[in-house]
C-alpha positions in Angstrom: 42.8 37.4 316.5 45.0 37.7 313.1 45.7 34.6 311.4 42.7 32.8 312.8 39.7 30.7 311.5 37.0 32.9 312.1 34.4 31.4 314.3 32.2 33.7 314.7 29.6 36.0 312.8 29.7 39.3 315.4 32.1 40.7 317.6 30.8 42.0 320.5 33.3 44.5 322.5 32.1 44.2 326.5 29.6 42.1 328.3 27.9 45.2 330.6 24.1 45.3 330.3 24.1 46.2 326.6 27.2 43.9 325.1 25.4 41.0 327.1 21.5 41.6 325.8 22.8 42.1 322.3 24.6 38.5 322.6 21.3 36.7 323.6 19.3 38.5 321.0 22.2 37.6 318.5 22.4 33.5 320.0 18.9 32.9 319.5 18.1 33.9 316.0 20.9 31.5 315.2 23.8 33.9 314.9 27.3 33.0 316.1 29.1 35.3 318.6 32.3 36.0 319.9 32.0 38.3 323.0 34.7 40.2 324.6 35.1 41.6 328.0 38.2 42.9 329.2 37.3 42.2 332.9 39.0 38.4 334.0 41.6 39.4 332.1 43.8 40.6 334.2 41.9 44.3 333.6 39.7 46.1 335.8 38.2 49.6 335.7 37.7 51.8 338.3 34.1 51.3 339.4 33.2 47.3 339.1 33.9 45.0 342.0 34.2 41.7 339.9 34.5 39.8 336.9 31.0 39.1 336.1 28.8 39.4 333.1 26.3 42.0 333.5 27.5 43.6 336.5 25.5 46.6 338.3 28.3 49.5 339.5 25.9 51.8 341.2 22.3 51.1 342.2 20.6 47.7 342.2 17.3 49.1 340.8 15.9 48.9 337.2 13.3 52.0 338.4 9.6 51.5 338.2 8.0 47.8 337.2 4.4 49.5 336.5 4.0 49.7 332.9 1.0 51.3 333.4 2.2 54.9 335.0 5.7 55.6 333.7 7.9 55.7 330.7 10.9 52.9 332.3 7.8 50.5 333.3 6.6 50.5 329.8 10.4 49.5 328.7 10.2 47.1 330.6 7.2 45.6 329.1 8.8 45.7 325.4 12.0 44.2 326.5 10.1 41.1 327.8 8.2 40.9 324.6 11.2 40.6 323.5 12.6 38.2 325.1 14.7 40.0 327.6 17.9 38.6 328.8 18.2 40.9 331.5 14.5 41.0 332.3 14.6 37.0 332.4 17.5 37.2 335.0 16.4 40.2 336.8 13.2 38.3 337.6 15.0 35.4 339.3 17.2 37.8 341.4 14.5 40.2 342.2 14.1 41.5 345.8 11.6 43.5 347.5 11.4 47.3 346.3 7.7 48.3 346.2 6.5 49.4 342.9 10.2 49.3 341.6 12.6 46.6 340.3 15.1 46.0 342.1 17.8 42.7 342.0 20.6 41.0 344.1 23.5 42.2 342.0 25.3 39.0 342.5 22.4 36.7 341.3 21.6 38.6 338.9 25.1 38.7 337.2 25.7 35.1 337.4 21.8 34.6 335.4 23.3 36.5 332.8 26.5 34.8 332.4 24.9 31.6 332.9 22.5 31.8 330.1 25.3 33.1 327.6 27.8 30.6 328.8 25.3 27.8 327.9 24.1 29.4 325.1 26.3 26.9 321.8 26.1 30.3 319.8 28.1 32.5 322.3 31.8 32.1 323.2 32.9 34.4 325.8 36.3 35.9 325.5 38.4 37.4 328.3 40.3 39.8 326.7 41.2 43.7 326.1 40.6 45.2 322.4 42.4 48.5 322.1 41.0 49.3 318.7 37.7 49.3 316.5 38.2 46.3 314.2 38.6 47.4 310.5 36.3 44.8 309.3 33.6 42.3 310.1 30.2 42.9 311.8 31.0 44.6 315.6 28.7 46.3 318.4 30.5 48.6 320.7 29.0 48.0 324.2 32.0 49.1 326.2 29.8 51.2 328.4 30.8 54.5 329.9 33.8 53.2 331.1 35.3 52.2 327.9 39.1 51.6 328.2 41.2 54.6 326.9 43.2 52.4 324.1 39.8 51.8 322.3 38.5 55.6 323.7 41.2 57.0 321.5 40.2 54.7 318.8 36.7 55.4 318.8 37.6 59.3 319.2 40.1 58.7 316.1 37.3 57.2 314.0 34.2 59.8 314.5 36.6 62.8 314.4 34.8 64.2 317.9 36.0 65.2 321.2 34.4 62.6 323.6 32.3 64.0 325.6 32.0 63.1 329.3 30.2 63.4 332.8 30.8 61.9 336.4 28.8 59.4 337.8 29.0 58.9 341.8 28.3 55.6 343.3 25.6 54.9 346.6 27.2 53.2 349.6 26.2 49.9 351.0 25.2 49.6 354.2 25.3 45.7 356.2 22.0 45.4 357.7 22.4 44.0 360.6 24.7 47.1 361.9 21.6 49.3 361.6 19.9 50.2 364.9 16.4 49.3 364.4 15.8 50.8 367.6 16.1 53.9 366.2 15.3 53.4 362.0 12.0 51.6 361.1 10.9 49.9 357.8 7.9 51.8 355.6 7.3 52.5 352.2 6.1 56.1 351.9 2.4 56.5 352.1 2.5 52.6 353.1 2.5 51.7 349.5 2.9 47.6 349.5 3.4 44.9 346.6 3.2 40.9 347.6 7.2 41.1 347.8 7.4 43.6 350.1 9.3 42.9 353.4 6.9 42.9 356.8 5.3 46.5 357.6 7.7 47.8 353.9 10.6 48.4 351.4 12.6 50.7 353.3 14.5 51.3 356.6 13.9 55.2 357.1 16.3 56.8 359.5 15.0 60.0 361.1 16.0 63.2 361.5 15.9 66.5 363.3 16.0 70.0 361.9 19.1 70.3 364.1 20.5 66.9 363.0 19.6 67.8 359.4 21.6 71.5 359.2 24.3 69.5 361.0 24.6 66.7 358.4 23.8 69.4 355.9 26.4 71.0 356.8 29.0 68.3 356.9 28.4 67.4 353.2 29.2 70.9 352.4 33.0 71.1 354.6 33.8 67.1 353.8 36.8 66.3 352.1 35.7 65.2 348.2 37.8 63.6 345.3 39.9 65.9 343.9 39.4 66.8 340.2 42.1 66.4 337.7 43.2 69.1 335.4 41.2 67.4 332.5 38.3 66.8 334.8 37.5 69.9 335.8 34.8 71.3 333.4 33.1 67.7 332.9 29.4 68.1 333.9 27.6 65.9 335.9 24.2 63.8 334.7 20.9 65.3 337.2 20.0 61.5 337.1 23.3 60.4 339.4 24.0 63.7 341.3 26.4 63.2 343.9 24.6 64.1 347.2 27.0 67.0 348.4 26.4 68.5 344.9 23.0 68.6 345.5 23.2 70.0 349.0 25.6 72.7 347.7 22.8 74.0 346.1 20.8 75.2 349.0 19.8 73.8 352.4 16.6 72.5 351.6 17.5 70.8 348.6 17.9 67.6 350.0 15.0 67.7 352.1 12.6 68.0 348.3 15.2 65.2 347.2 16.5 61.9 348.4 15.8 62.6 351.5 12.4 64.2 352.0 9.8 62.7 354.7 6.7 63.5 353.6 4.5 60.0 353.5 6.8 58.7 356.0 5.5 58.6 360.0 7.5 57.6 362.5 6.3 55.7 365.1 9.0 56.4 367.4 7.1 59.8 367.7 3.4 58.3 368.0 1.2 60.0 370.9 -2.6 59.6 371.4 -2.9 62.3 368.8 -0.8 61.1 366.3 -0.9 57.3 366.9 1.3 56.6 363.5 4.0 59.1 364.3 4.5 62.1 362.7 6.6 63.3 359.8 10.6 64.0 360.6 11.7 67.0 359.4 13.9 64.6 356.7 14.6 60.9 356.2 17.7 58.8 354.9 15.8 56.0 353.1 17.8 52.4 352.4 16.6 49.8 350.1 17.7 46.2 350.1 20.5 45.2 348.1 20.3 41.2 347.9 18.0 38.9 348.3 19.2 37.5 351.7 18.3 41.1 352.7 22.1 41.6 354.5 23.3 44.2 352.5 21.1 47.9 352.1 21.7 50.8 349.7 21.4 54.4 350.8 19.0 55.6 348.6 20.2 58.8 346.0 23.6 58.7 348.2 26.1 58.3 345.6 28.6 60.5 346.5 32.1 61.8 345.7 33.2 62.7 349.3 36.7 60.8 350.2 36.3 57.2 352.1 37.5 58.5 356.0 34.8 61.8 355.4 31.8 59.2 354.3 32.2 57.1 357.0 32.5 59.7 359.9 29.7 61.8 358.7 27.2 59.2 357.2 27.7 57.5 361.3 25.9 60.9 362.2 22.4 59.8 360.5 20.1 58.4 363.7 20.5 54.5 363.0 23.9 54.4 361.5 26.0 55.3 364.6 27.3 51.7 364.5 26.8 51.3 360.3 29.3 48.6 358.6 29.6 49.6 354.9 30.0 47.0 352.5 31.2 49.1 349.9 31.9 53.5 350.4 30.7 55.7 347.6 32.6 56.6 344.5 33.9 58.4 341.4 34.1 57.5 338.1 34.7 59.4 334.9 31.8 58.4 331.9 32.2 58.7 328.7 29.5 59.2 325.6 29.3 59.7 321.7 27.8 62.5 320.5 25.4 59.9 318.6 22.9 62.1 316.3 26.1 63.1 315.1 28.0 60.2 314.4 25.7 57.3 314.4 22.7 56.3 312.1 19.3 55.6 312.4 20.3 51.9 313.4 23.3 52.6 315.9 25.7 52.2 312.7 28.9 54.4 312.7 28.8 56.6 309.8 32.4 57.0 309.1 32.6 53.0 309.6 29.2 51.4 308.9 30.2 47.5 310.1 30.5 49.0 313.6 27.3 49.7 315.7 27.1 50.9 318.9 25.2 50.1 321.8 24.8 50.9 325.7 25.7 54.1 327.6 28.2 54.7 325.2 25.5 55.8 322.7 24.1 58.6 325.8 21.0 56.5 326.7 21.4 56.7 330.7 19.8 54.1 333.1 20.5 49.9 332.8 17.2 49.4 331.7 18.0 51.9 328.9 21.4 50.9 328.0 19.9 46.9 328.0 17.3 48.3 325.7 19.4 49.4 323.0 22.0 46.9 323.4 18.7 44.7 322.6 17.8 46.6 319.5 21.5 46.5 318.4 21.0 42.5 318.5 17.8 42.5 316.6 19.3 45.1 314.0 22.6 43.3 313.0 20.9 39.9 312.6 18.6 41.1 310.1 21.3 42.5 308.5 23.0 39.2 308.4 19.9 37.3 307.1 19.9 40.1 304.4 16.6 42.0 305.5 15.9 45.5 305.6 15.3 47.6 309.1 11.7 47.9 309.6 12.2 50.9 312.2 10.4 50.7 315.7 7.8 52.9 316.3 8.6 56.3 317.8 5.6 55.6 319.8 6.9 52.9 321.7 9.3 53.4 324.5 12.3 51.4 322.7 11.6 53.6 319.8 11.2 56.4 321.3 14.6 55.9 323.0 16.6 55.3 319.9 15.2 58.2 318.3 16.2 60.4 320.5 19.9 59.2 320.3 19.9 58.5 316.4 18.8 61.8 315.6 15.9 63.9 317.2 18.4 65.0 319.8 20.3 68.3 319.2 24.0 67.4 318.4 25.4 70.5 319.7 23.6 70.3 323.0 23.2 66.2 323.2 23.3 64.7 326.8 22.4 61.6 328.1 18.9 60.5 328.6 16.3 58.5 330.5 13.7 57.7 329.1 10.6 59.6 329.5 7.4 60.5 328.2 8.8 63.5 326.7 10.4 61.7 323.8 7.5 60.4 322.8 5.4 61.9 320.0 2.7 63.8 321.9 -1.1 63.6 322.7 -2.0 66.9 322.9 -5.4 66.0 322.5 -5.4 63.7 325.2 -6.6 65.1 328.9 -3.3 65.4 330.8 -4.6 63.1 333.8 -5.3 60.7 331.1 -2.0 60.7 328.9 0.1 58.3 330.7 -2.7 55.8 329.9 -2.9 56.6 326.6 0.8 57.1 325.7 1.1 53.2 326.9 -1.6 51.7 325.4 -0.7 53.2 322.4 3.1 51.9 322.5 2.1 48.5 323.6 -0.6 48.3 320.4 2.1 49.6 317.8 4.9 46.9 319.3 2.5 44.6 318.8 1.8 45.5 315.3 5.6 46.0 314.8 6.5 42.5 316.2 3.9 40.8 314.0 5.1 43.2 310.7 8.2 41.5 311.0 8.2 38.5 312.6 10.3 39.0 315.6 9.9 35.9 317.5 8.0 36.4 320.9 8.1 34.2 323.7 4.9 32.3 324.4 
């Protein structure tokens, strides 16, 4: 963009979760934005299926919606006090998941590019940057999958090694090529919301101990993705743990995992004794993908095993003899700063102060997370702008809480991505333990809305 009229205020480098959110939070406090995604550009990387704003690479759930039990629920809650753009649009393409939020990835995406597109502040630009600009305000949202042009740029600017981990993607299952004849639909321990599908959120698929070793057993000998030289000592995130990894560590693994059946009877089994079915010895669980309720992800299946071994062995689990994927498993490599390092306490770049950073990038892990800070980054650079100082979020609150840990309270020399979780808040020791939950969120919701009136942040009604 050299030799141009400058038409913008911020720079915004990729329109994931956290490029997009900052743009809203930028466009309506008045601020001008120029926002750049590489995808529709003729670029692609090796894990997103489109074009589209906002798009969700591996599961379609933002976790827990109950603000009242659970550290992601009460994120939830800031980010629509805050006017959430991805809580806004994640509410129109919501589908049934029990307590949990879940979307149609499709619908979803196109909420968020529609509100930016029509948004007067936001111009959306198709195009690749291969460096960090050397002036004028910019957030960094590339995401984990950030383009190795700008990688080596970022790399060249903080003076650290990128650090890295692998991220495995769930296959997509078309519903109706699922024998319901065999499967059933439950939500373990028949827990139900008003959006639920008839008799529950999940189709379970049953098996066997002897199916089980079997399948077991066929995760262990499949053919996988082979590693490249530069690959090889990468560690993996617990939170994304390819299913064979997880069965490589012992047989039963899975069975206390993704795939346990405990609250789940099946009532292919019922006899006058049992007249709801009994427990099977485990369970493949899949959750609907889109609101038509067509497509259905395998629940904690991501998985790095090649496309031929996926197919033949996932057609094992009782139900999915006949199964049609709509999209296999996969690898990608991710890729995060080593932020209490080289980042401030607002997302700034030390060695380059103009530049913030935002998203996965930053080792926040989750799209609820990774939206959360790409929010804060919004908020932060348009006070900057309007010449006001940072009034820093409570470390109570769950956005606060978050950004702490990556600004700072982390360990540099061990620093990994995070959720977040209770145990980045400041604790409540005095607090009964069956009670802290309670108190850890009415606490955070009465210092946001302390913080939010301290400075003025505009709230919807």
């Amino acid at each position: 963009m050299t030799g141009t009229t400058k038409t913008h205020d911020v720079h915004i480098i990729g329109g994931g979760l956290a490029g997009s959110e900052a743009a809203w939070q930028l466009a309506r406090r008045g601020v001008k934005v120029r926002l750049s995604e590489m995808r529709g550009s003729g670029e692609m990387t090796p894990a997103h299926q489109t074009d589209g704003l906002a798009e969700l690479v591996c599961s379609n759930s933002f976790r827990s919606d109950n603000d009242e039990a659970n550290a992601v629920g009460l994120l939830h809650h800031e980010m629509r006090a805050l006017d959430s753009l991805v809580m806004r649009a994640g509410e129109i393409a919501r589908v049934p998941a029990g307590s949990a939020m879940a979307v149609d990835r499709n619908v979803f995406s196109a909420e968020v590019e529609k509100a930016l597109r029509e948004h007067p502040n936001v111009t959306i630009a198709r195009e690749r940057i291969d460096r960090l600009p050397d002036a004028g305000l910019t957030i960094v949202a590339t995401g984990p999958l950030t383009a190795t042009a700008l990688a080596e740029s970022i790399v060249g600017a903080t003076g650290e090694e990128r650090l890295a981990f692998f991220d495995a993607i769930a296959p997509i299952v078309h519903r109706d090529s699922i024998d319901m004849e065999i499967a059933w639909i439950q939500s373990r321990w028949n827990k139900r919301t008003e959006a639920s599908n008839e008799g529950g959120d999940y189709i379970n698929c049953p098996m066997t101990q002897e199916q089980y070793l079997a399948f077991h057993q066929g995760l262990i000998d499949g053919e996988k993705t082979e590693f490249k030289e530069w690959e090889k000592d990468t560690p993996y995130f617990d939170g994304c743990m390819p299913i064979e990894v997880m069965a490589a560590r012992g047989v039963d693994t899975l069975r206390f995992g993704p795939m346990k059946p405990v609250g789940l009877d099946n009532p292919r089994d019922a006899t006058p004794e049992f007249p709801q079915g009994r427990w099977p010895y485990a369970v493949v669980q899949l959750r609907q993908d889109n609101k038509l309720g067509t497509l259905w992800n395998m629940v904690g299946f991501q998985t790095k095993l090649k496309y031929a071994a996926q197919v033949e062995l996932f057609r094992t689990i009782p139900g999915l003899e006949n199964a049609e994927f709509a999209r296999l498993g996969g690898l990608h490599r991710n890729t995060f700063l080593n932020s209490p390092h080289v980042l401030d306490r607002q997302l700034r770049l030390k060695a380059a102060p103009h530049i913030r950073f935002a998203g996965q990038v930053t080792g926040c892990e989750g799209y609820v997370e990774s939206a959360a800070i790409g929010l804060v980054a919004g908020i932060m650079t348009a006070g900057e702008l309007a010449g006001r100082a940072w009034k820093p979020l409570p470390a109570t609150t769950a956005m606060g809480a978050l950004l702490s840990h990556i600004t700072g309270d982390a360990e540099a020399d061990t620093f990994q991505p995070m959720n977040v979780n209770f145990g980045l808040f400041p604790p409540l020791h005095e607090v009964r333990k069956k009670a802290r939950k309670e108190a850890y969120t009415s606490r955070a919701k009465a210092d946001l809305a302390a913080w939010v009136n301290d400075t003025r942040e505009p709230v919807p009604a």
